[in-house]
SEKOLDREN-975335 format. One record per atom (N, C-alpha, C, O): residue number from 1; atom name; x, y, z. Coordinates in steps of 0.05 Angstrom, whole numbers, plus 5000, padded with zeros to 4 digits. Atoms other than C-alpha are relative to their C-alpha. Layout:
% SEKOLDREN-975335
resi, name, c1, c2, c3
NUM, CA, X, Y, Z;
...
***
This chain:
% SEKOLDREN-975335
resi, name, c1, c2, c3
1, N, 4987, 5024, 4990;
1, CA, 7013, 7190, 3173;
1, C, 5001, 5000, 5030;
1, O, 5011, 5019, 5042;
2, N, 4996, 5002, 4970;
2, CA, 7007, 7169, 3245;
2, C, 5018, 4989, 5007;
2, O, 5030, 4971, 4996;
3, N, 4965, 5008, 4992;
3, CA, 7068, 7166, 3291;
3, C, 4998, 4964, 5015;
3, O, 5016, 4949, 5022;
4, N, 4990, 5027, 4988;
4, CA, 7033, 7100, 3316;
4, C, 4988, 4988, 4989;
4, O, 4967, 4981, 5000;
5, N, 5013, 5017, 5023;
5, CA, 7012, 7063, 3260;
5, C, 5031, 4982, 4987;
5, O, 5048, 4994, 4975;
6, N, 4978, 5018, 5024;
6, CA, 7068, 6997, 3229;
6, C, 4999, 5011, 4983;
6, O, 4979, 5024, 4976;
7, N, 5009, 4989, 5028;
7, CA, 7085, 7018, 3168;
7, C, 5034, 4980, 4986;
7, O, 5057, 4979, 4995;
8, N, 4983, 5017, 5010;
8, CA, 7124, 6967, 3121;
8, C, 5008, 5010, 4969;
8, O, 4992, 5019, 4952;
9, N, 4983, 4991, 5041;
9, CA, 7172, 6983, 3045;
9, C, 4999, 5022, 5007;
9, O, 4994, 5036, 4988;
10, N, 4986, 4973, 5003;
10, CA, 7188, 7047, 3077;
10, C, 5018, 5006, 4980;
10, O, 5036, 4989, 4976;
11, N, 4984, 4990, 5024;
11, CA, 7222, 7081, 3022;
11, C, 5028, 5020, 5012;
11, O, 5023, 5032, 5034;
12, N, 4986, 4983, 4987;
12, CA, 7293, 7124, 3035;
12, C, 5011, 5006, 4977;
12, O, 5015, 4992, 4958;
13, N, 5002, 4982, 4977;
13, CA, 7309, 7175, 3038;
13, C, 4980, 5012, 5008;
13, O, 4977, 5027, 5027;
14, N, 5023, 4979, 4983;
14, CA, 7243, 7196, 3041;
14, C, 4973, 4981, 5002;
14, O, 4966, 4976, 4979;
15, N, 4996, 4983, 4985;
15, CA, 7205, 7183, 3072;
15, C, 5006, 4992, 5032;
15, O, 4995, 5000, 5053;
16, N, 4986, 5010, 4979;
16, CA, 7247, 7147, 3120;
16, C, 5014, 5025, 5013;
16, O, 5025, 5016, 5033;
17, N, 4985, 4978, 4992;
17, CA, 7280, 7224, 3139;
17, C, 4975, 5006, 5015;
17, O, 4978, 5003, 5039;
18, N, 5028, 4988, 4982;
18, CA, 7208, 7249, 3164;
18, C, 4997, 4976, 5016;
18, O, 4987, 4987, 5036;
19, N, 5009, 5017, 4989;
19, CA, 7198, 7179, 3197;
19, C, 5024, 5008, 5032;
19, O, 5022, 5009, 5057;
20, N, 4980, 4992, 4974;
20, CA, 7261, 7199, 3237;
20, C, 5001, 5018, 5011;
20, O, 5011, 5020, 5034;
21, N, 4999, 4968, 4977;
21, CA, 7250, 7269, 3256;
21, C, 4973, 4988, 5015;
21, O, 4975, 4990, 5039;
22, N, 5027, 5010, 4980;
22, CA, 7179, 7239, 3285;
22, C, 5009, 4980, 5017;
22, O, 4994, 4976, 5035;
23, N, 4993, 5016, 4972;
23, CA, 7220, 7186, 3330;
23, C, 5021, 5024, 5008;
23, O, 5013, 5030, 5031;
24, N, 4981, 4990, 4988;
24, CA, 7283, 7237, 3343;
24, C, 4966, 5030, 5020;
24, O, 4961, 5036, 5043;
25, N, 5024, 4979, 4984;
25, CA, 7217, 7293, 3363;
25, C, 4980, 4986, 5024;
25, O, 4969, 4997, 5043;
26, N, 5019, 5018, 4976;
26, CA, 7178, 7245, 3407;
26, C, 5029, 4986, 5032;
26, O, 5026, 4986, 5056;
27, N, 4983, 5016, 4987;
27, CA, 7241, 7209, 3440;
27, C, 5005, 5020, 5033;
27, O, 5016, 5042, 5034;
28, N, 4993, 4981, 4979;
28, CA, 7241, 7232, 3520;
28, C, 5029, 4995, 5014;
28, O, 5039, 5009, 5031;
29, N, 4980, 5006, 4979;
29, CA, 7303, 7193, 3543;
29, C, 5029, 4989, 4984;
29, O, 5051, 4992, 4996;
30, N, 4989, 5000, 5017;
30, CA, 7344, 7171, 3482;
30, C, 4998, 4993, 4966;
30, O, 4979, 4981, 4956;
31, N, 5001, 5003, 5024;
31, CA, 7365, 7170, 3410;
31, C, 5018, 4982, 4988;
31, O, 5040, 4991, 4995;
32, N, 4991, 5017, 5010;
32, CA, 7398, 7112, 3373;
32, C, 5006, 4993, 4970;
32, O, 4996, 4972, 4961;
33, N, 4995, 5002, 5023;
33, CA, 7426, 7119, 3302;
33, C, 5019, 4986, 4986;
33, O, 5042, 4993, 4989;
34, N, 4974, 5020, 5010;
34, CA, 7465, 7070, 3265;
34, C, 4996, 4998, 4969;
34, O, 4975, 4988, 4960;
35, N, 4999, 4989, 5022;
35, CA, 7480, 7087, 3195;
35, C, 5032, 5001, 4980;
35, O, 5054, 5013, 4986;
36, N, 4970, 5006, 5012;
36, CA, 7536, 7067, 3139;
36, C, 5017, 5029, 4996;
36, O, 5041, 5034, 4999;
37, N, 4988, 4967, 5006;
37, CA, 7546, 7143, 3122;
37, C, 4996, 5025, 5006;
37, O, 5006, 5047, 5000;
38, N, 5021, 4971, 4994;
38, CA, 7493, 7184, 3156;
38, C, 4998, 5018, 4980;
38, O, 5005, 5042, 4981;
39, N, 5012, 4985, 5025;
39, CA, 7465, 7201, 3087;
39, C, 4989, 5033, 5011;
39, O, 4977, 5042, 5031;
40, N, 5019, 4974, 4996;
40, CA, 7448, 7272, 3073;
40, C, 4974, 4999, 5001;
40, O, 4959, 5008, 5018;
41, N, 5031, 4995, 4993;
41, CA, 7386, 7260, 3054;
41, C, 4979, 4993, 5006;
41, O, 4956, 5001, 5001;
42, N, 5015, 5001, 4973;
42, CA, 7362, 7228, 3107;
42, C, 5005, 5018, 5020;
42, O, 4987, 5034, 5028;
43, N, 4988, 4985, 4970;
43, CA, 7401, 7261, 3166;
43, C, 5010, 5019, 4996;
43, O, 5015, 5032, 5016;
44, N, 5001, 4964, 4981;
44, CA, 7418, 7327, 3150;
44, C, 4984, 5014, 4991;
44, O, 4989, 5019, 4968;
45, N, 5020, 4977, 4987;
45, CA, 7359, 7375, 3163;
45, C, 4998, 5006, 5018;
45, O, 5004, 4994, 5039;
46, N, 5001, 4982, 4979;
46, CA, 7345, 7426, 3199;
46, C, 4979, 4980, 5017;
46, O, 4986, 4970, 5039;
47, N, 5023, 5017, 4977;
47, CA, 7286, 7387, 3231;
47, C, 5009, 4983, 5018;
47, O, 5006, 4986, 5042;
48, N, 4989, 5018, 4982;
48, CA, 7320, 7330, 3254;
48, C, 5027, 5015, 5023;
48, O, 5035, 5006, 5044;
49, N, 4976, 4984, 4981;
49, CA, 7377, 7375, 3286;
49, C, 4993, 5010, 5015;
49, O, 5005, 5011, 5036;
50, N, 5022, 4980, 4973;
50, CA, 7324, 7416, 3324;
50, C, 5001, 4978, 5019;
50, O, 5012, 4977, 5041;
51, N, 5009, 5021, 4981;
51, CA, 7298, 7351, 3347;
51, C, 5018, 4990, 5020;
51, O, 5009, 4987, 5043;
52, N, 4986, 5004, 4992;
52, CA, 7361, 7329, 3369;
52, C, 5012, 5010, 5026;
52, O, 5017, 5000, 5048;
53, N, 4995, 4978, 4985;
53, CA, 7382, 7391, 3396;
53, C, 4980, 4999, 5020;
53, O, 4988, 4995, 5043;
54, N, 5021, 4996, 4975;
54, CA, 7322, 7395, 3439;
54, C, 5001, 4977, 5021;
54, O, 4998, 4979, 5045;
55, N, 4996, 5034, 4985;
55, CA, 7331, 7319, 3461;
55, C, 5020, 5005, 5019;
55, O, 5014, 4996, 5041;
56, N, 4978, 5005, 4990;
56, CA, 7399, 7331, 3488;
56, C, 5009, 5026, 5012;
56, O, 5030, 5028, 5024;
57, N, 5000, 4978, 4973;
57, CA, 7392, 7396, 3524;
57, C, 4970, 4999, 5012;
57, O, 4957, 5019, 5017;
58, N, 5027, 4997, 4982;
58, CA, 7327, 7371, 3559;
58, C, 5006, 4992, 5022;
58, O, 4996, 5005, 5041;
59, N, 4991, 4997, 4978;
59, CA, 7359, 7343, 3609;
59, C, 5030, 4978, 5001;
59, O, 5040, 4963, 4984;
60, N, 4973, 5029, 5003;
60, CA, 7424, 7298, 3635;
60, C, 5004, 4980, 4998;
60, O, 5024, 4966, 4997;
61, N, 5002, 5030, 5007;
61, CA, 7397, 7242, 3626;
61, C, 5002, 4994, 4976;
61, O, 5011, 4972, 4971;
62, N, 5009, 4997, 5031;
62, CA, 7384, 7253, 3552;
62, C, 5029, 4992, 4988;
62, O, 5052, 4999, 4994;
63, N, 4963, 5008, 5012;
63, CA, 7441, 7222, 3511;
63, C, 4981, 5002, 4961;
63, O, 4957, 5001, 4953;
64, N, 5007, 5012, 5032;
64, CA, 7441, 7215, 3426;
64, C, 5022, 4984, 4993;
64, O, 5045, 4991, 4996;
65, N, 4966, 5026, 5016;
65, CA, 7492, 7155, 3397;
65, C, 4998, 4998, 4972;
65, O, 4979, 4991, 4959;
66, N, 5003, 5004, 5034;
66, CA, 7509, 7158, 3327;
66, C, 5019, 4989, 4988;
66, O, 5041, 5000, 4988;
67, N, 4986, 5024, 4999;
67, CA, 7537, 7095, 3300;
67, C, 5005, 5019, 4969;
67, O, 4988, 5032, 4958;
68, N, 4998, 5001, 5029;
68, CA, 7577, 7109, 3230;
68, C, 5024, 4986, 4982;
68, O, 5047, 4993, 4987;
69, N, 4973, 5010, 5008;
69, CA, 7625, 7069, 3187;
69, C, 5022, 5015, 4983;
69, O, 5046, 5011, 4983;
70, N, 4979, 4992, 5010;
70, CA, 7644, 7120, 3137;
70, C, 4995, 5031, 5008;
70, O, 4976, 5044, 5000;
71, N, 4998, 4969, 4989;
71, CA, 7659, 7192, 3171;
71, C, 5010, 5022, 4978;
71, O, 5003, 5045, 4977;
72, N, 4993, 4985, 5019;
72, CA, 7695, 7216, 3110;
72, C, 4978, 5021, 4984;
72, O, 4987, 5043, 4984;
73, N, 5011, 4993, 5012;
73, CA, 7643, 7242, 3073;
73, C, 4986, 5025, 5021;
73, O, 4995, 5048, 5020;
74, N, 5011, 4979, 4978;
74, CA, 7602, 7283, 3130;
74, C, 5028, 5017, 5013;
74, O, 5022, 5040, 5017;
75, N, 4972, 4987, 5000;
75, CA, 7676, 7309, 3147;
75, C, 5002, 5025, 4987;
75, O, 5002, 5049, 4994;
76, N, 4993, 4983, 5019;
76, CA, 7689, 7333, 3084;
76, C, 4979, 5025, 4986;
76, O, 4986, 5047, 4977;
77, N, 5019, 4982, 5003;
77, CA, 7619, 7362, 3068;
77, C, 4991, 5019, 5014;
77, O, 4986, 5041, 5005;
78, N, 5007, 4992, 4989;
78, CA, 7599, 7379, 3129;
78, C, 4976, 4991, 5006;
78, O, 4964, 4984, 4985;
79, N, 5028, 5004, 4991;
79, CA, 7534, 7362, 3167;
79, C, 4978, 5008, 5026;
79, O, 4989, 5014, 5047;
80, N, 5011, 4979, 4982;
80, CA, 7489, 7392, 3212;
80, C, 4996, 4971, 5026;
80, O, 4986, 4979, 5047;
81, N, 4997, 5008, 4976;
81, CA, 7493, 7331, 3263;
81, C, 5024, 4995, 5012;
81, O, 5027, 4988, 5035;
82, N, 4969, 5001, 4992;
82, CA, 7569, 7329, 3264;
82, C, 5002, 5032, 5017;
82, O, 5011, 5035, 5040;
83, N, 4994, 4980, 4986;
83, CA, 7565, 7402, 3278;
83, C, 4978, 5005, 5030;
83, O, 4988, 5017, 5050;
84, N, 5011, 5012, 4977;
84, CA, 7512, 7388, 3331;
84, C, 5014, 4992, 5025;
84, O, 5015, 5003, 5047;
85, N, 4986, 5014, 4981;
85, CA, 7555, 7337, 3363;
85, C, 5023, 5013, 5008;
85, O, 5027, 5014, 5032;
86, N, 4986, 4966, 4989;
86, CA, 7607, 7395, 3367;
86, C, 4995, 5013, 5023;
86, O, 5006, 5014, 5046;
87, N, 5011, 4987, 4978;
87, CA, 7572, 7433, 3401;
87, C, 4999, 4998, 5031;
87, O, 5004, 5013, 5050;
88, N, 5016, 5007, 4974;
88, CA, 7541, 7390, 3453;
88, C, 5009, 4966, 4999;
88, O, 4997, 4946, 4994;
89, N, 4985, 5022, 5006;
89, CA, 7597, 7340, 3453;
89, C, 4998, 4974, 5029;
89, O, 5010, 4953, 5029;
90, N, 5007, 5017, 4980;
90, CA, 7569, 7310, 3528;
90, C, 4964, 4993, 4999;
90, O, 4951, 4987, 5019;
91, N, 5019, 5017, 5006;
91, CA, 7507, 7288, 3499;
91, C, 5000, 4989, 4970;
91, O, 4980, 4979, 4960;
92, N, 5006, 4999, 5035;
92, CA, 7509, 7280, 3430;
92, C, 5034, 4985, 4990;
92, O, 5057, 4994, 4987;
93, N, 4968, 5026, 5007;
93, CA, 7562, 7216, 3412;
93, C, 5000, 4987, 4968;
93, O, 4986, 4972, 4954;
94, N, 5002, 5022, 5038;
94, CA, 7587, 7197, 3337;
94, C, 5020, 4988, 4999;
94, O, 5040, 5002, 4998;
95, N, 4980, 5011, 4999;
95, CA, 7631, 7147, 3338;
95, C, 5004, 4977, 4974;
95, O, 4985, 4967, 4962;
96, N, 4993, 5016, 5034;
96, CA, 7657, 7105, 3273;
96, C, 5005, 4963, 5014;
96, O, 5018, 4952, 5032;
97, N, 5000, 5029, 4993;
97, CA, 7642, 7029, 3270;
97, C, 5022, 4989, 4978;
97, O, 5021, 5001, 4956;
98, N, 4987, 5014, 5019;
98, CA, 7694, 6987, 3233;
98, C, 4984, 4973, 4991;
98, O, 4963, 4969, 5002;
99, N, 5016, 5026, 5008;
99, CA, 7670, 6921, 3203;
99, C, 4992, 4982, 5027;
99, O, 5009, 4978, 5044;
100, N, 5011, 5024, 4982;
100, CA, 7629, 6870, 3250;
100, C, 4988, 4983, 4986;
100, O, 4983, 4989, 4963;
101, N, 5005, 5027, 5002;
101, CA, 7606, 6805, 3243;
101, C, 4966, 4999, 4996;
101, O, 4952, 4987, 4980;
102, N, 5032, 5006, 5012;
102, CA, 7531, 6823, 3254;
102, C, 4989, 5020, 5001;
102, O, 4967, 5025, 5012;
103, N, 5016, 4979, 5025;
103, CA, 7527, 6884, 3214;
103, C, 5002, 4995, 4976;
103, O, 5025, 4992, 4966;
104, N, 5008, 5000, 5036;
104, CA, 7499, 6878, 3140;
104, C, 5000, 5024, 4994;
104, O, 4995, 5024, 4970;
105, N, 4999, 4968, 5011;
105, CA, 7502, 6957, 3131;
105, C, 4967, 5010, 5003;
105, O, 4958, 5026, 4987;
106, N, 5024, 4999, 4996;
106, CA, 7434, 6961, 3153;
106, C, 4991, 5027, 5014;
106, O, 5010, 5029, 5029;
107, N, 5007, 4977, 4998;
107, CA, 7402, 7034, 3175;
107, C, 4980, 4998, 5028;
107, O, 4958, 4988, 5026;
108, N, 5026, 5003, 4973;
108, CA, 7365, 7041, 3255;
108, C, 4996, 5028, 5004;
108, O, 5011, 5045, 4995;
109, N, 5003, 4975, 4977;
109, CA, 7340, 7097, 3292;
109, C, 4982, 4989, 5012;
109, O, 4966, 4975, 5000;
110, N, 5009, 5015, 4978;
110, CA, 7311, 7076, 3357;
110, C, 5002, 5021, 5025;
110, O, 5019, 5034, 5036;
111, N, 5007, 4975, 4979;
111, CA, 7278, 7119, 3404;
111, C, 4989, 4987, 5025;
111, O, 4969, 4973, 5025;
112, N, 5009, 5007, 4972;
112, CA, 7274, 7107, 3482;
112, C, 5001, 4965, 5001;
112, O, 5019, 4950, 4993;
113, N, 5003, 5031, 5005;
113, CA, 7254, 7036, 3486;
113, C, 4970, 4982, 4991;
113, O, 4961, 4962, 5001;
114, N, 5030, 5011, 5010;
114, CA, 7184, 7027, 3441;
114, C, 5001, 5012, 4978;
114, O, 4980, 5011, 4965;
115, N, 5008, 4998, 5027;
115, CA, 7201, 7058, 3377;
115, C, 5022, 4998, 4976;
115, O, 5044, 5010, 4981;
116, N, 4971, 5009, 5014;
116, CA, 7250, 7036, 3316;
116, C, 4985, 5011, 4967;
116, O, 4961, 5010, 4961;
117, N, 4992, 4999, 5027;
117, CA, 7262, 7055, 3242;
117, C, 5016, 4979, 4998;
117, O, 5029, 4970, 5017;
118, N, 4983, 5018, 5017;
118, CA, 7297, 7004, 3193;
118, C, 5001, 5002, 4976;
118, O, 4981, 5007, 4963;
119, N, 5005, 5010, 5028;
119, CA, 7323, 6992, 3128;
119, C, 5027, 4976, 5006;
119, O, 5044, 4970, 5023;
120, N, 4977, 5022, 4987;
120, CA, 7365, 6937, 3120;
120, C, 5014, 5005, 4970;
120, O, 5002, 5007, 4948;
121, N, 4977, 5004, 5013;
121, CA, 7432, 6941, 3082;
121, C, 5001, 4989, 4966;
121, O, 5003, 4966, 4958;
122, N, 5002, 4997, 5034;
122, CA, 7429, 6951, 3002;
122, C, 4974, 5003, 4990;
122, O, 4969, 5001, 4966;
123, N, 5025, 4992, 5014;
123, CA, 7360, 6968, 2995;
123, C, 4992, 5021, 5013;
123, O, 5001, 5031, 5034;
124, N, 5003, 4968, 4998;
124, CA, 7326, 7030, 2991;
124, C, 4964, 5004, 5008;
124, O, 4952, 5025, 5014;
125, N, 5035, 4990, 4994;
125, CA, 7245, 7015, 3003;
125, C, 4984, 4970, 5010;
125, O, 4961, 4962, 5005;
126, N, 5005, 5017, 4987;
126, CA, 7250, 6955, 3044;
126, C, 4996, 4999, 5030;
126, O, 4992, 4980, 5044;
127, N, 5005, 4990, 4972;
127, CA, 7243, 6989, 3108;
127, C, 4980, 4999, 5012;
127, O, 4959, 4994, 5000;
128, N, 5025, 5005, 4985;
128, CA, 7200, 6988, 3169;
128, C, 4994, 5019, 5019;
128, O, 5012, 5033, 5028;
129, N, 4999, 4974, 4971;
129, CA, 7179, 7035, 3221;
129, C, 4978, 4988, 5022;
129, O, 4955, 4982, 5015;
130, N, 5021, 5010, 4974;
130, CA, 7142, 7011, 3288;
130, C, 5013, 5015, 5021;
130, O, 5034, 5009, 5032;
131, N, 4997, 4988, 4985;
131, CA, 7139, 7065, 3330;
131, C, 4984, 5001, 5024;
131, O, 4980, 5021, 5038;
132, N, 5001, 5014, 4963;
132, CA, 7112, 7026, 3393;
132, C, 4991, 4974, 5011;
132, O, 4970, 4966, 5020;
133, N, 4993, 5030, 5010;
133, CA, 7137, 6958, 3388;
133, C, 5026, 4999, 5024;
133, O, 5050, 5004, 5019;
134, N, 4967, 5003, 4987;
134, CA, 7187, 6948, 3447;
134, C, 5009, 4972, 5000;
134, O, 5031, 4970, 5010;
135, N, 4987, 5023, 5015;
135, CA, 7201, 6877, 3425;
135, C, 5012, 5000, 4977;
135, O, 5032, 4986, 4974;
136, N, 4984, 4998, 5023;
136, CA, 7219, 6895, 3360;
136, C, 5021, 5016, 5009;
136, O, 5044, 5006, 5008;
137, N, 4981, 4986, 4991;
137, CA, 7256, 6959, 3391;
137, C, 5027, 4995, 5010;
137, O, 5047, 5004, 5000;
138, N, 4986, 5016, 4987;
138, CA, 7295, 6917, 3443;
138, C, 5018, 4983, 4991;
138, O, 5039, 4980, 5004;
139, N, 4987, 5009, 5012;
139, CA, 7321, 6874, 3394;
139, C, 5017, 5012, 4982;
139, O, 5037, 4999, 4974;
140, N, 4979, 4989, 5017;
140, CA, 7353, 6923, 3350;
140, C, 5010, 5018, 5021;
140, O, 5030, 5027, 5010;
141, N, 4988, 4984, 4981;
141, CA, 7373, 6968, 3414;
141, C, 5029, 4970, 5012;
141, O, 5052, 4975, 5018;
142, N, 4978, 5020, 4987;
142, CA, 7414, 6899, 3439;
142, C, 5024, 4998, 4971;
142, O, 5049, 4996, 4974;
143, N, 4974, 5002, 5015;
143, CA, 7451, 6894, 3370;
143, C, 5015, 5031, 5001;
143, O, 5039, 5036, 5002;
144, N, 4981, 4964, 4999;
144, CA, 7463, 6978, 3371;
144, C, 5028, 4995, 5030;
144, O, 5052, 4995, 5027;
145, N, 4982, 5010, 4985;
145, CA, 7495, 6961, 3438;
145, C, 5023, 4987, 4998;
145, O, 5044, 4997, 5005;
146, N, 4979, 5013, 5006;
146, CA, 7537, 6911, 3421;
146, C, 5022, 5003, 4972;
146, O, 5044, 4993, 4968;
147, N, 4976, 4991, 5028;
147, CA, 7564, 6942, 3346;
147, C, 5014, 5024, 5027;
147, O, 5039, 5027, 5025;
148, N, 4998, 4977, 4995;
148, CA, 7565, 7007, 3401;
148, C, 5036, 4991, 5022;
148, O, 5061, 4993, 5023;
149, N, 4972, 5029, 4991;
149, CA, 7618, 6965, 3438;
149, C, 5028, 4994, 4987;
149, O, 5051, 4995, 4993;
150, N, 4976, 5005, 5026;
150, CA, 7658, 6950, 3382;
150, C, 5007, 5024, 4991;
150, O, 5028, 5021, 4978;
151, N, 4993, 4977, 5012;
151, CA, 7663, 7024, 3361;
151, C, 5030, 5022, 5006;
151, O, 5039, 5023, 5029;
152, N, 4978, 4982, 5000;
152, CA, 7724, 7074, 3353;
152, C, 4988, 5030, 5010;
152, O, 4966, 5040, 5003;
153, N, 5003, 4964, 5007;
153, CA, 7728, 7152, 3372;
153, C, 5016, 5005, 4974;
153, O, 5040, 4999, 4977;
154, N, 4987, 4986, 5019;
154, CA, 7751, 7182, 3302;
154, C, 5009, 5026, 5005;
154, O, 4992, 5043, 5013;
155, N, 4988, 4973, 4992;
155, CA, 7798, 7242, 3311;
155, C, 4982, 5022, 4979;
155, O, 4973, 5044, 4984;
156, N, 5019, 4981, 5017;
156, CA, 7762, 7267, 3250;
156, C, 4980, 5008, 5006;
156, O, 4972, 5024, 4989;
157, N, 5035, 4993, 4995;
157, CA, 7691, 7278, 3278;
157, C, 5013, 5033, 5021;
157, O, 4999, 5054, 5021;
158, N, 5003, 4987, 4972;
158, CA, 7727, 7323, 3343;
158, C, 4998, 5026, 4978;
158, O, 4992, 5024, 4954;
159, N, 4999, 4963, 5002;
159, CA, 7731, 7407, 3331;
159, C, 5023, 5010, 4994;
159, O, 5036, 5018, 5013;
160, N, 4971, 4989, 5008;
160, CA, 7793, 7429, 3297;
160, C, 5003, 5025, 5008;
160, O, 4989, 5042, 4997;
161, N, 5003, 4975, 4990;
161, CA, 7817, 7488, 3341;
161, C, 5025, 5004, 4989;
161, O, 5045, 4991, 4996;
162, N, 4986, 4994, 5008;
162, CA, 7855, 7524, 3298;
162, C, 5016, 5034, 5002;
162, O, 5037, 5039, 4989;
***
């Protein structure tokens, strides 16, 4: 599969999870995730955590945003980008969206400003990937923005120092 080839009825979790470690591994300046629950099994592997990880100690410019509505679950399980964001809690942002107006529960990742994943909200292999499309990009980076806007810090995501 080439990283720059459209590719349309992406299927998830898979292999919409490899589609994302190939934008979170390519991305030089940022990462953009917006996600109802940050499914396991899309988002947590080791791969994509590397990637991450590497993204956000490359340099200070490097940021990751990770949009989520329900934190409970990654909480309670545990996940390797929550513990991530731990870590390396001045690059690496998860912040909990409450209901908006123009989100449908729909799934991004959006790398720099020319490459995007999608699925859109109740389906599972209606997805798209155009990984160097900055018109398509641009347009789902302006709604990430603006849910990103609307978003809460959840006390539950911080580091319980006990």
């Amino acid at each position: 599969m080439s990283n720059n080839e459209f590719l349309q009825g992406v299927d998830y979790p898979h292999p919409f999870d490899e589609l994302a470690v190939a934008l979170g591994s390519s991305a030089t300046r940022y990462l953009c995730i917006l996600s109802p629950a940050l499914d396991h099994a899309a988002f947590d592997n080791e791969e994509l955590a590397s990637a991450l990880s590497a993204l956000a100690r490359g340099s200070r410019q490097t940021q990751v945003r990770i949009l989520v509505a329900n934190t409970s679950t990654m909480v309670n399980r545990g996940h390797r980008l929550l513990s991530l964001a731990r870590r390396i809690p001045s690059s690496i942002l998860i912040r909990r969206l409450d209901e908006h107006p123009d989100w449908t529960g729909q799934t991004l990742v959006i790398r720099d400003r020319d490459g995007v994943l999608y699925k859109p909200g109740g389906s599972g292999s209606d997805g798209f990937y155009e990984p160097s499309s900055r018109a398509s990009t641009e347009r789902h980076l302006v709604l990430f923005n603006e849910l990103w806007r609307h978003s809460v810090q959840d006390s539950n995501l911080r580091t319980l120092n006990i």
